[in-house]
C-alpha positions as CSV (number, residue, x, y, z in Angstrom):
1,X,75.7,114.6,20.7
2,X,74.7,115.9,17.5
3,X,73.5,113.8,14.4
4,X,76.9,114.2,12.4
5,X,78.9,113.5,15.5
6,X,77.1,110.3,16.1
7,X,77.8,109.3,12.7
8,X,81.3,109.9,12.9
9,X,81.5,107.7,16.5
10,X,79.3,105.2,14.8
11,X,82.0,105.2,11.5
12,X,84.8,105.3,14.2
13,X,83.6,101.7,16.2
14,X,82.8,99.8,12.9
15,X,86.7,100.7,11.7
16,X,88.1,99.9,14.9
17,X,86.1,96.6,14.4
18,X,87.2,96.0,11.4
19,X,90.7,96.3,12.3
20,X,90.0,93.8,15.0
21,X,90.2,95.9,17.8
22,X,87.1,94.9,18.8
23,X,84.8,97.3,21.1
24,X,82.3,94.2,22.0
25,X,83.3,90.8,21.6
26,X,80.9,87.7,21.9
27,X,81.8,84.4,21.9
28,X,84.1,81.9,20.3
29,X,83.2,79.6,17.1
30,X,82.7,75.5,17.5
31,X,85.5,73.6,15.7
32,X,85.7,73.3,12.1
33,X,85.5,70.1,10.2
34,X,88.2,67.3,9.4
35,X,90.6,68.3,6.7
36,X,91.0,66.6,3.5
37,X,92.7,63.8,2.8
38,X,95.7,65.4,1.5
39,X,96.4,67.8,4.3
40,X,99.0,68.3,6.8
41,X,97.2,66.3,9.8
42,X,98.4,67.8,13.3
43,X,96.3,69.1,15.2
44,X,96.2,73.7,15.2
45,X,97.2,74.3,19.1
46,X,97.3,77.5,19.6
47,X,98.7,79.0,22.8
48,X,96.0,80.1,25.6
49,X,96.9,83.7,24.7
50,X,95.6,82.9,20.8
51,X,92.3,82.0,21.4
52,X,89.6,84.1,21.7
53,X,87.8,85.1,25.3
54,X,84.1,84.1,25.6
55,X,82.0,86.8,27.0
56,X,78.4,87.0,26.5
57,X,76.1,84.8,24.5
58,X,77.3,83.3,21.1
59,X,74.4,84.1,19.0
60,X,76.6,84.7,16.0
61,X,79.1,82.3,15.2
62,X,82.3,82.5,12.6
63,X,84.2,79.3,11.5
64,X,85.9,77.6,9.0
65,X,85.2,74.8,7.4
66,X,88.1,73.4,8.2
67,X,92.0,73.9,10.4
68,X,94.3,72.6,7.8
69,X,94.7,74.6,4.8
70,X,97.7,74.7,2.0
71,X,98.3,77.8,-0.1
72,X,95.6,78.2,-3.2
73,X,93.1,76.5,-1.1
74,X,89.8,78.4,-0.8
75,X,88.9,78.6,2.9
76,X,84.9,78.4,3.4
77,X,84.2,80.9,6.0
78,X,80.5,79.7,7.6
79,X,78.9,82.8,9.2
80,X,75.7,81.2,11.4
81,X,73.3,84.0,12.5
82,X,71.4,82.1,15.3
83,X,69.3,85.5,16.4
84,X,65.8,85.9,15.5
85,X,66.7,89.5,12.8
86,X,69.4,89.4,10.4
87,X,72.5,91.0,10.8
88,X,74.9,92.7,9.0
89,X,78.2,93.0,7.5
90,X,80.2,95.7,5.8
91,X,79.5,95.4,2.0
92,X,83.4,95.3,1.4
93,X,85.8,93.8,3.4
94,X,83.1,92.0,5.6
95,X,86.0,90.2,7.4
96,X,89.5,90.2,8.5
97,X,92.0,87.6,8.2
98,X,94.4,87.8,11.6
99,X,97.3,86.1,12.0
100,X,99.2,85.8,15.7
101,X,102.1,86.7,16.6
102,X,103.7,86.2,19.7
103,X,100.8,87.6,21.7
104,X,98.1,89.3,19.9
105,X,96.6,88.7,16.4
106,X,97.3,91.2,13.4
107,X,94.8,92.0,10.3
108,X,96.4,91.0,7.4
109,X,95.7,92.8,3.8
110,X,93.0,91.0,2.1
111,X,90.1,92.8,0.0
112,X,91.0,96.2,-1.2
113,X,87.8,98.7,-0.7
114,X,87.4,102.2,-2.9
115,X,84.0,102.4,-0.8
116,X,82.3,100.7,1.9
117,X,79.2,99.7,-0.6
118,X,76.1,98.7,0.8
119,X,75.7,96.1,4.0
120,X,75.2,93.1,3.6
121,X,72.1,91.7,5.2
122,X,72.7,88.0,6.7
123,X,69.2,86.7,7.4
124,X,69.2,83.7,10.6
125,X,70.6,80.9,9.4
126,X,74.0,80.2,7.8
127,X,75.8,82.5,5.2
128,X,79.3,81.4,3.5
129,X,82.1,83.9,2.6
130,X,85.2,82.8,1.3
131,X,89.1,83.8,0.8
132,X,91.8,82.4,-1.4
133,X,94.2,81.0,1.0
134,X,97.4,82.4,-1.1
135,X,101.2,82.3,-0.1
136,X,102.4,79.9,2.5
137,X,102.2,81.0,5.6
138,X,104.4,78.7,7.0
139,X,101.9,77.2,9.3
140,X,101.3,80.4,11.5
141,X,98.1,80.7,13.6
142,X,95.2,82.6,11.5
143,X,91.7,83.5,12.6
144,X,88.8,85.3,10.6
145,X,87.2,88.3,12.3
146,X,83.9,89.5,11.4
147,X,82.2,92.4,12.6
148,X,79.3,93.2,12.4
149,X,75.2,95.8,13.3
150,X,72.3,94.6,14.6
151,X,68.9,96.4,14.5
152,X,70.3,98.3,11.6
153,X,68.3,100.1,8.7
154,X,68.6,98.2,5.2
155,X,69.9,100.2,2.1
156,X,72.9,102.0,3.5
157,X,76.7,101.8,4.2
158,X,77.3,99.8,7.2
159,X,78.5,102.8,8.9
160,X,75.5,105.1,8.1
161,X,72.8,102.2,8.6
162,X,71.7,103.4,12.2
163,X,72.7,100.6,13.8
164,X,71.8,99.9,17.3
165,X,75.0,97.8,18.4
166,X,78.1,96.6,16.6
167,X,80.2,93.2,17.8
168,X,83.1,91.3,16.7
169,X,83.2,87.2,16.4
170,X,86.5,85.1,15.9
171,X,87.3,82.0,14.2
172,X,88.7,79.4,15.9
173,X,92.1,79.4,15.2
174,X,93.4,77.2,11.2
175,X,96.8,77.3,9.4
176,X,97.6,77.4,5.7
177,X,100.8,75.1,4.8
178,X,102.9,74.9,2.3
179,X,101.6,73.2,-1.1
180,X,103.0,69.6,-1.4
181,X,104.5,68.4,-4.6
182,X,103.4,65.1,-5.3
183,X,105.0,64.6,-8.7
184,X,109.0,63.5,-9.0
């Protein structure tokens, strides 16, 4: 294969993982914390086809920091990089918010990217993102979706960095409710 062609397949595996149809798939995330006070407090069950399907070791994790969310919220998204190099994530649009329906999630629009930009390196430890929970959602099923190189070369677009293996991690599953009125 030549060098532009394995560009081209490396740009083609880190969209399809971006889009969340994910090529490698590890693990899924521990629960999140309790919600506030405030917040609608039954329990997200999502049915067996919703959550995600553990295979391989869960060295990168993806959670939020909570399953109860109402619209305007910020949702803390905790990305914990328990491997010994970093890793890293697309320098826009590092993840995707999915939302299930019926039997298979579906990327909703969130941050709009001119360019890819630079990756973001996410030395071990824990890293937080975050997304503005807007619009009820009526208390669907959501999950975040993060893809994201390992043994990639610093300085470059994700898809460029020379990666030596891409993989997708998944949230466990969260709704965002309607915003209750508290004033009348």
């Amino acid at each position: 294969m030549s060098r532009i062609a394995g560009h081209f397949a490396a740009a083609a595996a880190l969209t399809a993982l971006l889009a969340g149809t994910a090529l490698a798939q590890e693990g899924e995330a521990t629960p999140p914390a309790d919600p506030p006070a405030d917040a609608p407090t039954e329990a997200v069950e999502a049915p067996a086809s919703a959550a995600p399907a553990a295979k391989g070791p869960t060295d990168v994790v993806v959670e939020t920091s909570r399953q109860q969310y109402v619209a305007g919220d910020v949702v803390e998204i905790i990305v914990t990089n328990k491997r010994t190099a970093p890793i890293f994530l697309a320098g826009c649009g590092s993840f995707t918010v999915q939302l299930f329906d019926r039997e298979s999630y579906t990327s909703l629009p969130t941050e709009q990217c001119v360019s890819e930009g630079e990756a973001l390196e996410v030395a071990p430890g824990t890293y937080t993102l975050s997304w503005q929970a807007i619009g009820a959602r009526g208390g669907e099923i959501l999950r975040i979706g993060l893809a994201y190189g390992h043994g990639c070369e610093t300085g470059r677009a994700l898809t460029q960095a020379r990666c030596t293996d891409f993989a997708t991690v998944y949230s466990a599953p969260f709704r965002v409710g309607k915003k209750v009125d508290k004033g009348n």
